[in-house]
FIKE-217100 format. One line per field, with one value per residue (C-alpha): residue number from 1; residue in one letter; y, x, z. Coordinates in nm, 2 decimals, padded with zeros to 4 digits. Example, Ala and Ser with C-alpha at 12.3 -4.5 7.8 and 13.67 -1.06 7.14 Angstrom:
REM residues 2
nr = 1,2
rest = A,S
c2 = -00.45,-00.11
c1 = 01.23,01.37
c3 = 00.78,00.71
***
This chain:
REM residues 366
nr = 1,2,3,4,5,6,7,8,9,10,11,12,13,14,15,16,17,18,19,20,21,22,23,24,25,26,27,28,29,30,31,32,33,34,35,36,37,38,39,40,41,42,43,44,45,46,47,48,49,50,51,52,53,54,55,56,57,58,59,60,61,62,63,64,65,66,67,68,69,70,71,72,73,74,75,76,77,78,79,80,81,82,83,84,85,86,87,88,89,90,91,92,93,94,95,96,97,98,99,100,101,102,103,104,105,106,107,108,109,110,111,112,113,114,115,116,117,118,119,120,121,122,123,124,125,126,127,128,129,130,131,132,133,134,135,136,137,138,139,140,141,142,143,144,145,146,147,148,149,150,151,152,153,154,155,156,157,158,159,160,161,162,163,164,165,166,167,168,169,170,171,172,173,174,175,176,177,178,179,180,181,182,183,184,185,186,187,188,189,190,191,192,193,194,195,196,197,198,199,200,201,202,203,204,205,206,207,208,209,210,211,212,213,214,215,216,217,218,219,220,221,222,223,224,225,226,227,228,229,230,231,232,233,234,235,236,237,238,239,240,241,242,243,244,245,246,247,248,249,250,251,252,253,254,255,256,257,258,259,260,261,262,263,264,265,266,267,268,269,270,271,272,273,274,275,276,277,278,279,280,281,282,283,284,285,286,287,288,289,290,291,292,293,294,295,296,297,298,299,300,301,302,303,304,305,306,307,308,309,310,311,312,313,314,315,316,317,318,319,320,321,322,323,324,325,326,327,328,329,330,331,332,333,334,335,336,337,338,339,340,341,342,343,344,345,346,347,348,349,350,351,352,353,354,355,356,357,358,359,360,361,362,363,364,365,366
rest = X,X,X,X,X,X,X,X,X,X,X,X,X,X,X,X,X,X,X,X,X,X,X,X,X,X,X,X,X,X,X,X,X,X,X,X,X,X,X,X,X,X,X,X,X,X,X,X,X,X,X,X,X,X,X,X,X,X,X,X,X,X,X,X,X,X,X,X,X,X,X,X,X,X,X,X,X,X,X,X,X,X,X,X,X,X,X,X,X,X,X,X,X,X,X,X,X,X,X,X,X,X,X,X,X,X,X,X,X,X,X,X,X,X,X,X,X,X,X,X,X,X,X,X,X,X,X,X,X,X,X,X,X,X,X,X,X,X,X,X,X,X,X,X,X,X,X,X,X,X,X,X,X,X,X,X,X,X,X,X,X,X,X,X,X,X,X,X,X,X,X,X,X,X,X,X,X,X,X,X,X,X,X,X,X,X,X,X,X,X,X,X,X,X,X,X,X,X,X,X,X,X,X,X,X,X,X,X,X,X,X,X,X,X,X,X,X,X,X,X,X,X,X,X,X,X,X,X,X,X,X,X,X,X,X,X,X,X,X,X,X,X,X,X,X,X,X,X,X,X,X,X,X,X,X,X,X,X,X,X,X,X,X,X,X,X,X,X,X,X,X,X,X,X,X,X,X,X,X,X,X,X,X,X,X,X,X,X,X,X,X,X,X,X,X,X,X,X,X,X,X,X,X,X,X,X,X,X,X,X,X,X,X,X,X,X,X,X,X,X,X,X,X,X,X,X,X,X,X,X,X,X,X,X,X,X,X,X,X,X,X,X,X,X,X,X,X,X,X,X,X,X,X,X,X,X,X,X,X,X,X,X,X,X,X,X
c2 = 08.69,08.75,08.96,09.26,09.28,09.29,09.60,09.81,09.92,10.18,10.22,10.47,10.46,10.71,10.43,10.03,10.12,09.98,10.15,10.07,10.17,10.06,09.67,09.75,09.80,09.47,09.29,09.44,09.35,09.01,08.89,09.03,08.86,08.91,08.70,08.99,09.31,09.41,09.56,09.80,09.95,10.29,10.38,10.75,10.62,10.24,10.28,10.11,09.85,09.69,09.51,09.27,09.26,08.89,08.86,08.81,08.93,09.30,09.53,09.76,10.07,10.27,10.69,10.77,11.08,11.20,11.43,11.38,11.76,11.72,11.42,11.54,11.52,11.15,11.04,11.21,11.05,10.71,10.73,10.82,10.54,10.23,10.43,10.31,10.24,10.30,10.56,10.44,10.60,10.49,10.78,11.14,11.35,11.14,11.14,11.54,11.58,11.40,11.53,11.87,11.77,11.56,11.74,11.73,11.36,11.18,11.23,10.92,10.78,10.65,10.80,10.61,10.68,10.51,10.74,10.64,10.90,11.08,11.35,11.60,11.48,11.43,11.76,11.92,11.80,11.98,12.28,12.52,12.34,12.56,12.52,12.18,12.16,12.41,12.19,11.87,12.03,12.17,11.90,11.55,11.54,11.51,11.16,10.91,10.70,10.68,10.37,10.42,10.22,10.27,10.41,10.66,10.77,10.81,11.01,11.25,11.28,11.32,11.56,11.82,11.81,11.77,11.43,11.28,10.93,10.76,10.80,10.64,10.28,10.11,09.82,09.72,09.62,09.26,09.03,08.74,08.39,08.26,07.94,07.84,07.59,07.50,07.88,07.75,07.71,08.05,08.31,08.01,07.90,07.95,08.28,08.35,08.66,08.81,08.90,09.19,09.32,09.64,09.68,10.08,10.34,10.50,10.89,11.10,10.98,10.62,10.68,10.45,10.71,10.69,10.27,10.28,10.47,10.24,09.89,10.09,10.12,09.71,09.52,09.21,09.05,09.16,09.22,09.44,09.42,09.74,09.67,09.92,10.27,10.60,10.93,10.89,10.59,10.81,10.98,10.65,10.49,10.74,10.76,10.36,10.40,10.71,10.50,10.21,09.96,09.87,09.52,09.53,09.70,09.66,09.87,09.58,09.82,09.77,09.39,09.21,08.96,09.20,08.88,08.59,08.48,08.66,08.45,08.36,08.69,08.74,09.08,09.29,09.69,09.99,10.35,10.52,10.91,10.81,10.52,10.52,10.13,09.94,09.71,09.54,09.54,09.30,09.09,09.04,08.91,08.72,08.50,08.50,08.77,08.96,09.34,09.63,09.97,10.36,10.41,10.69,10.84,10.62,10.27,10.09,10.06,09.87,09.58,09.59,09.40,09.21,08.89,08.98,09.30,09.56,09.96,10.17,10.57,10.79,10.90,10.70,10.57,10.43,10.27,10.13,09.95,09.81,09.71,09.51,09.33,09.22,09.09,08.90,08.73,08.73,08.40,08.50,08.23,08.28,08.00,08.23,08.53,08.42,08.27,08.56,08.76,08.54,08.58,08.97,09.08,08.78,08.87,08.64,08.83,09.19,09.17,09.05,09.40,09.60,09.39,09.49,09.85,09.84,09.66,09.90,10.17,09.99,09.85,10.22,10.28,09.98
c1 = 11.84,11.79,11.54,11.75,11.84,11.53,11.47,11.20,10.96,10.72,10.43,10.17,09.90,09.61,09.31,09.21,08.97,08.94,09.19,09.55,09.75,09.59,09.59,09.94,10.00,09.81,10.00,10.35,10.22,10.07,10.38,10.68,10.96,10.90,11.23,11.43,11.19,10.99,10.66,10.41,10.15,09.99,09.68,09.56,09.18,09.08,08.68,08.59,08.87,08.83,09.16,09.24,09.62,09.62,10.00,09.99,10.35,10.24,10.11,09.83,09.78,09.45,09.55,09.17,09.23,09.01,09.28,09.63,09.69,09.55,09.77,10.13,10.09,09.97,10.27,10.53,10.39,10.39,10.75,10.88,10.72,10.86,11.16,11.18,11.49,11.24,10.97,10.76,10.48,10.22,10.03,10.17,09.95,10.05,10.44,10.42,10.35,10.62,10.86,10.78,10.78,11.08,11.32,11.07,11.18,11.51,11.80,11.87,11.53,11.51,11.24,11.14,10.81,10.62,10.46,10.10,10.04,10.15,10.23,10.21,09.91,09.75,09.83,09.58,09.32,09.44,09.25,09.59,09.75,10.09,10.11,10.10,10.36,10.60,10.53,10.66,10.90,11.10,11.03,11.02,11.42,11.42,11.33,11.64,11.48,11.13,10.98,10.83,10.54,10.62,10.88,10.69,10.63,10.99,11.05,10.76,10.97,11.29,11.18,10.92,11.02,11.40,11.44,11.74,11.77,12.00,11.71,11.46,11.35,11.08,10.92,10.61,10.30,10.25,09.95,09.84,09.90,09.54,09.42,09.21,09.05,09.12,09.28,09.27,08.90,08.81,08.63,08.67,08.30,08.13,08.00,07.67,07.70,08.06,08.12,08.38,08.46,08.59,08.72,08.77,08.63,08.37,08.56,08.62,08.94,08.89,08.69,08.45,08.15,08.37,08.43,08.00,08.02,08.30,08.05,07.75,07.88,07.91,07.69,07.80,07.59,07.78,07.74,07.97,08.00,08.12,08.29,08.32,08.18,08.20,08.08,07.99,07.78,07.50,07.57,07.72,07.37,07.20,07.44,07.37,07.01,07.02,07.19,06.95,07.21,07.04,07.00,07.36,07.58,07.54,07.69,07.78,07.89,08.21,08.32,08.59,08.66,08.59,08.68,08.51,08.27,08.44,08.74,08.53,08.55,08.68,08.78,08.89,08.85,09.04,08.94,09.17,09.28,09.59,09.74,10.06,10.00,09.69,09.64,09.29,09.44,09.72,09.42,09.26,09.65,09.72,09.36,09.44,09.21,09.32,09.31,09.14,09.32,09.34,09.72,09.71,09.95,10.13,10.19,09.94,10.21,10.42,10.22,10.03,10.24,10.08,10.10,09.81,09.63,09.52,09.67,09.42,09.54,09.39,09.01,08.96,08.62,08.59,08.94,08.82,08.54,08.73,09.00,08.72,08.64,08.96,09.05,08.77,08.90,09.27,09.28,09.53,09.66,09.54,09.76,10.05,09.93,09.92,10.28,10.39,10.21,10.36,10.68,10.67,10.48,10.40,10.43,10.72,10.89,10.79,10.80,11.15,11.25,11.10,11.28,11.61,11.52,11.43,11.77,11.97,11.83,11.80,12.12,12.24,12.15,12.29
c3 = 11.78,12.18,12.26,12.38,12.05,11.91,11.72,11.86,11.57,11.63,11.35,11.31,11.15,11.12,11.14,11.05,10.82,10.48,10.25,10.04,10.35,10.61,10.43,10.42,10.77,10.87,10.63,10.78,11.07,11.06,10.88,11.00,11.15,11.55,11.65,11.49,11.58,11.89,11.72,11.85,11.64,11.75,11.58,11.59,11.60,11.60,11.67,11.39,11.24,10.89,10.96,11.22,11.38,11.42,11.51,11.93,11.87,11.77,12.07,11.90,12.06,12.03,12.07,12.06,11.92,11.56,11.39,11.37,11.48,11.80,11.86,11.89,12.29,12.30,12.04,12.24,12.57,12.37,12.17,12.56,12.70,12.42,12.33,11.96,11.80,11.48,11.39,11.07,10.95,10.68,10.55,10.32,10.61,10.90,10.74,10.69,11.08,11.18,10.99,11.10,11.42,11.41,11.66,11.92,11.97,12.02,11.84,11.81,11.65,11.32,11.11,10.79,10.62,10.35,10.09,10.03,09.73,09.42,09.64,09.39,09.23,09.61,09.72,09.47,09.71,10.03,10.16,10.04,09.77,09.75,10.18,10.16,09.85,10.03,10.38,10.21,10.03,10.31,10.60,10.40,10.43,10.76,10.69,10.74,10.48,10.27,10.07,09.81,09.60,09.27,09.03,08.98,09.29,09.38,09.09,09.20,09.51,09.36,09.07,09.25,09.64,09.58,09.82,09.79,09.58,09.82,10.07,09.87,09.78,09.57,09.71,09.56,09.77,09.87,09.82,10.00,09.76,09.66,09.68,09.31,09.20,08.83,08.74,08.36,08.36,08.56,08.30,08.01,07.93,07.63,07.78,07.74,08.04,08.10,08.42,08.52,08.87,09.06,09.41,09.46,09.72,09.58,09.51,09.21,09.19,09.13,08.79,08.85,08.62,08.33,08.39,08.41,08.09,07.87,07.95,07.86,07.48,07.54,07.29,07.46,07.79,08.10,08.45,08.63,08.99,09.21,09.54,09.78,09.98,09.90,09.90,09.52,09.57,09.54,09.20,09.05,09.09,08.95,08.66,08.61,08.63,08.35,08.10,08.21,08.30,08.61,08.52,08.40,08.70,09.06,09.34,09.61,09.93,10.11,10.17,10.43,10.15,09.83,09.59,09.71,09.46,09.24,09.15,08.80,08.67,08.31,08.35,08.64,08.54,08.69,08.62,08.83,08.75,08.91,09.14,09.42,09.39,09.34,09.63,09.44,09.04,09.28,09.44,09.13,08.96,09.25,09.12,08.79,08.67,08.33,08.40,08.19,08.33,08.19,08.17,08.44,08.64,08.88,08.96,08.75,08.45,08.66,08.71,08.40,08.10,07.79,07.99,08.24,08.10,07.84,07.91,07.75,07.69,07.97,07.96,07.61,07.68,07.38,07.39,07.68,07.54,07.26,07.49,07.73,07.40,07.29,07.65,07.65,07.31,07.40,07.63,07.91,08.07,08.43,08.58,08.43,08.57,08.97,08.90,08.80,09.05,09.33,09.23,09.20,09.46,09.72,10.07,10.14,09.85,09.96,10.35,10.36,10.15,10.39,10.73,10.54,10.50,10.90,10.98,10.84,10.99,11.32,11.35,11.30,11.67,11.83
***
């Protein structure tokens, strides 16, 4: 394709930082096809990046500005300077801004988002609830298009803020493939100390307290390593050190590689209230690692099958325990599970779903 006929793609972003969205953006980015799209990336604040933009094709685009509200000036300045054939925007708080502000641009702009939440579930945690609900509900059709993450995400969208099915789409995240050595033999010993592993920020919404409280009914020698930063980090230590599991459970902080050193573990286990879609429960697949999840709200059901994990009914702690016991007895077969996982969700499976999406709307404008 000659590069006057390159699509002009125009993301936004809110930040780098470590989170689901933002590793989807870098992957987008760092993987698309730049012979058929011209790519810039605008990011509302890069100060502090936890993902790198290593595709020289992509032009990343620091706004410098803290809130997204007191952006609106800088985007207008910047969509007038590259003229995008395509607007797409990563974030529900980012997407609800420019929807509402959609006739402030051109016409003839394409505006796609990607929904990063439950919306309705996600909502409950805005400062005014019924604002943000009514917002969303009267501005997210202004949207030519919006992906979705899950099933169940789209039928959130569908059922509560009346969005139109034609203008919606599932597509899955994507992981990287993963290179093991000997998948058969990972978490296979004659175990002695189990090992289990979560990747999660450190909120109230990620469960992690009641995950702390299902290994600490364990009989079984475990240790249970936390990845990740929080403002719960805190309370979730001293919750480990009340039940005495402090020789058990240790809080590892934030990582650029969460799973290295890692790749061993016999179970990976998810506590999340609710999911859009996991972007760690797909790291851990794509190594081969069974999963332990609460059936919650969202996309976790979708990956989850009696192939690679154990469902456990929401907030049953107890379930939970049992269900950490019988997939350490069950003997998945790990080399199954990273086929499986590379075939559903690799990036050369996923990425190519999205360019489609982006032609179609692009070629709209030509």
């Amino acid at each position: 394709m000659a590069s006057q006929s390159k699509i002009k793609l125009l993301i936004f972003t809110p930040t780098l930082q470590c989170g689901g969205s933002e590793k989807f953006v870098s992957t987008l980015c760092n993987t698309i096809n730049t012979n058929q799209f011209s790519v810039s990336l605008a990011v509302l604040n890069n100060a502090n990046p936890f993902y790198n933009i290593n595709n020289t094709a992509v032009e990343v685009i620091d706004l410098g500005t803290g809130r997204v509200r007191n952006s609106l000036l800088r985007i207008k300045k910047l969509v007038n300077k590259t003229r995008p054939d395509i607007i797409f925007s990563t974030a529900n708080h980012l997407n609800l801004f420019f929807a509402i502000f959609r006739r402030w641009f051109p016409g003839n702009i394409k505006f796609m988002a990607r929904e990063s939440s439950i919306v309705s579930i996600n909502s409950q945690r805005a400062p005014m609830p019924w604002l943000y609900n009514r917002l969303i509900k009267k501005y997210y059709k202004r949207f030519d298009f919006i992906i979705c993450q899950s099933g169940y995400m789209q039928q959130d969208l569908i059922r509560n803020y009346d969005i139109p099915a034609n203008n919606t789409a599932v597509i899955y995240n994507a992981t990287e493939e993963k290179t093991m050595n000997n998948p058969a033999n990972a978490g296979n010993s004659s175990h002695k100390v189990y090992k289990f592993i979560s990747v999660a920020r450190l909120s109230e919404e990620k469960g992690i307290g009641r995950l702390i409280h299902a290994v600490g009914l364990l009989s079984l020698p475990f240790t249970f390593y936390i990845i990740g930063e929080g403002d719960q980090k805190a309370k979730l230590q001293s919750l480990v050190n009340e039940l005495q599991l402090q020789e058990n459970i240790f809080l590892l902080g934030e990582k650029t590689e969460p799973f290295s050193g890692m790749e061993d573990a016999d179970l990976f286990l998810m506590g999340s209230y609710y999911e859009g879609f996991p972007n760690s429960l797909l790291e851990a697949q794509a190594l081969g690692i069974p999963v332990i999840a609460f059936n919650a709200p969202g996309g976790i059901p979708e990956i989850i099958s009696e192939e690679n994990g154990i469902l456990v009914d929401d907030n049953d702690i107890l379930g939970f325990a049992s269900a950490i016991q019988e997939g350490l007895s069950v003997g998945f077969n790990r080399e199954s599970i990273i086929e499986n996982t590379r075939k559903r969700f690799s990036v050369h499976v996923i990425v190519p779903q999205i360019e489609k999406l982006l032609l179609q709307q692009g070629e709209q404008n030509k």
